[in-house]
C-alpha positions as CSV (number, residue, x, y, z in Angstrom):
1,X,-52.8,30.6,6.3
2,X,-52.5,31.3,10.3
3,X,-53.4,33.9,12.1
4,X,-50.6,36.2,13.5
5,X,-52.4,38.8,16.0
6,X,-49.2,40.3,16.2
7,X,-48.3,40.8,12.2
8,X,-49.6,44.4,12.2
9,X,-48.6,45.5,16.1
10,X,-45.8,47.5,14.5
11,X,-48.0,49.6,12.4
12,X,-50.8,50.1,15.1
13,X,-48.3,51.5,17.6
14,X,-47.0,53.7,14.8
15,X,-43.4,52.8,15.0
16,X,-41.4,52.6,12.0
17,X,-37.8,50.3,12.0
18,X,-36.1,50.2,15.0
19,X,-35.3,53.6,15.1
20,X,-39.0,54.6,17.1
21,X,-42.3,56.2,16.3
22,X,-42.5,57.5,13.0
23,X,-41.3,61.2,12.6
24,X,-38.6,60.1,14.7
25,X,-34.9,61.4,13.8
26,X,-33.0,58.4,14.7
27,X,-31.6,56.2,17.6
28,X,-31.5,57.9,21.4
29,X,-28.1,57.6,22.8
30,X,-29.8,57.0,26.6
31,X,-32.7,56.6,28.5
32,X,-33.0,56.9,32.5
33,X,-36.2,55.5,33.7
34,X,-36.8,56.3,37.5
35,X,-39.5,55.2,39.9
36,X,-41.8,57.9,41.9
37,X,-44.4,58.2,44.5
38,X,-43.2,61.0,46.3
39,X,-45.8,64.0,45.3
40,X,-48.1,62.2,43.9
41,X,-50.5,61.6,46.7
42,X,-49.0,57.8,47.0
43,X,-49.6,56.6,43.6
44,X,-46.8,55.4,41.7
45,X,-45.2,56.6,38.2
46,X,-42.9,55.5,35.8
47,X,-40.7,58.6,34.8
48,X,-38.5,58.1,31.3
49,X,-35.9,61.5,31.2
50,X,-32.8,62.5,29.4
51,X,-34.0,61.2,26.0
52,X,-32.9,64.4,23.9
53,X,-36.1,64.6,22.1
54,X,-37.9,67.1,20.7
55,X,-41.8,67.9,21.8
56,X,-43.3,66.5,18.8
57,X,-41.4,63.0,18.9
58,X,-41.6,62.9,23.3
59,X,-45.5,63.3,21.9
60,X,-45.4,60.5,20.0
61,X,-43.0,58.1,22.2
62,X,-45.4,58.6,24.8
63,X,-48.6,57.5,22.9
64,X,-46.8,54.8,21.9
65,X,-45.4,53.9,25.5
66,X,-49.0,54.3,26.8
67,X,-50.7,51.6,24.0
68,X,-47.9,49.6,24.3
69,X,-48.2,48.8,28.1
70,X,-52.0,50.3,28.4
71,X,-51.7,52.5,30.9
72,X,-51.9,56.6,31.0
73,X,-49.5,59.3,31.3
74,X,-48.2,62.3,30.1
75,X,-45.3,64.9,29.1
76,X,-43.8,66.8,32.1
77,X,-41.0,68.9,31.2
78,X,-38.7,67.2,29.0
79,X,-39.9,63.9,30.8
80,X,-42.3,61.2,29.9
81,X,-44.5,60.1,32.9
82,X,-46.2,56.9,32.9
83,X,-49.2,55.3,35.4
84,X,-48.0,52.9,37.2
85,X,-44.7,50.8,37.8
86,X,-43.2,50.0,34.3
87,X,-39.3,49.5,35.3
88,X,-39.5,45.9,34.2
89,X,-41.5,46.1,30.9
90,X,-39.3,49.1,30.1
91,X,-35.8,48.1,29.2
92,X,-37.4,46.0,26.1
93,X,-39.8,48.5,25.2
94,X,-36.9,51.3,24.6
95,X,-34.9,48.8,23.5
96,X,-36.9,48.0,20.4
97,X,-37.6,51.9,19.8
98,X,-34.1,52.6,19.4
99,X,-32.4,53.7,22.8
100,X,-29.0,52.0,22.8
101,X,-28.3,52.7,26.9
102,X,-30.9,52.4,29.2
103,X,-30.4,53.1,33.3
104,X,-32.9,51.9,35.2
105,X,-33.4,53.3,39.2
């Protein structure tokens, strides 16, 4: 039998169906991901906003974001914030957790 590294990727990043993480209440209408350096002492940031989630799931979309493309980040608001400059890896990422429109900027 072969080994497929990637057989079990789905349950180690938690995600369950296309519909996201687990505990998450279905598809997301949209997704704006936006770009940042401004205020952040030059260092760039990924910013994901207008998702219409609640804490607990922006809690879990965010740790799966973060293993997903190994980087850190964190909740701001009703915003996820991610390390770095993610607006290429992104649209695939949100994509497969459910978002049906995504605007990147």
């Amino acid at each position: 039998m072969k080994n497929n590294p990637f057989a079990q990727l789905r349950e180690t990043l938690g995600m369950q169906g296309p519909t996201g993480p687990t505990g998450s209440t279905g598809p997301v209408a949209r997704a704006v991901v936006r770009y940042e350096r401004a205020g952040r002492g030059g260092k760039e940031a990924t910013v994901v906003e207008q998702l219409g989630l609640s804490e607990t799931e922006l809690a879990a979309w965010l740790k799966s974001l973060k293993a997903s493309l190994g980087c850190g980040g964190s909740l701001e608001g009703d915003a996820i914030m991610l390390q770095g400059d993610h607006r290429k890896r992104m649209p695939a990422l949100l994509t497969r957790l459910g978002v049906r429109k995504i605007i990147v900027s």
